[in-house]
N, C-alpha and C positions, 0 to 999 in steps of 0.2 A: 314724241307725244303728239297727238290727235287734237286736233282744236273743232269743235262743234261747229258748222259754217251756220246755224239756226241760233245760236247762243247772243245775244246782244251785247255787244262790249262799249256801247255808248257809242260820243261823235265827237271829234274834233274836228277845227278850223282851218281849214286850208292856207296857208300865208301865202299863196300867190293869191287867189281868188277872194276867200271869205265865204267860201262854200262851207257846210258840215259835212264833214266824209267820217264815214263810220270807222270808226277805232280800230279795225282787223284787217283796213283797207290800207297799201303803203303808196296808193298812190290814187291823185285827183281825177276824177273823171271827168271834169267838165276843163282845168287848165292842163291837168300832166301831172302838176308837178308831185314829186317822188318824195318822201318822209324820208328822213332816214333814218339808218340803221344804227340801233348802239352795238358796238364794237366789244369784243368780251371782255377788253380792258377796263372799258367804264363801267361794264356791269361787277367786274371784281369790286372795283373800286367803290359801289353805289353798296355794295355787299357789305364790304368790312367797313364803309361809313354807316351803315345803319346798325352793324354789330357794336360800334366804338360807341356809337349817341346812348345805344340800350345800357351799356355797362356805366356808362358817364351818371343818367339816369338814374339808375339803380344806389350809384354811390351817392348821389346828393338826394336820396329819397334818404337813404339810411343814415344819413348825416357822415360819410366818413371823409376826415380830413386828408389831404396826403402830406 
């Protein structure tokens, strides 16, 4: 997949400096310092917790007991 390099994806804060470095950048241009990378375990894992909250959700919308 293609990421648009024109597209604005916001800005975050540098924790070496306190810079804002824009969101699509993985590393600081004024200290260095390097973002890192989530791993594809966390993303599984960031995955089926967001599937598990929605069903959770769902069950205490509809009132059902277990």
């Amino acid at each position: 997949m293609k990421i648009d390099p024109n597209k604005d994806f916001g800005n975050r804060e540098c924790p070496g400096c306190a810079m804002e470095v824009p969101a699509n950048q993985n590393r600081c241009a004024l200290c260095g310092y390097e973002f890192p990378h989530a791993s594809p375990a966390k993303q599984r894992l960031t995955r089926w917790g967001a599937i598990v909250m929605i069903i959770l959700f769902i069950l205490v919308f509809l009132r059902v007991r277990f």
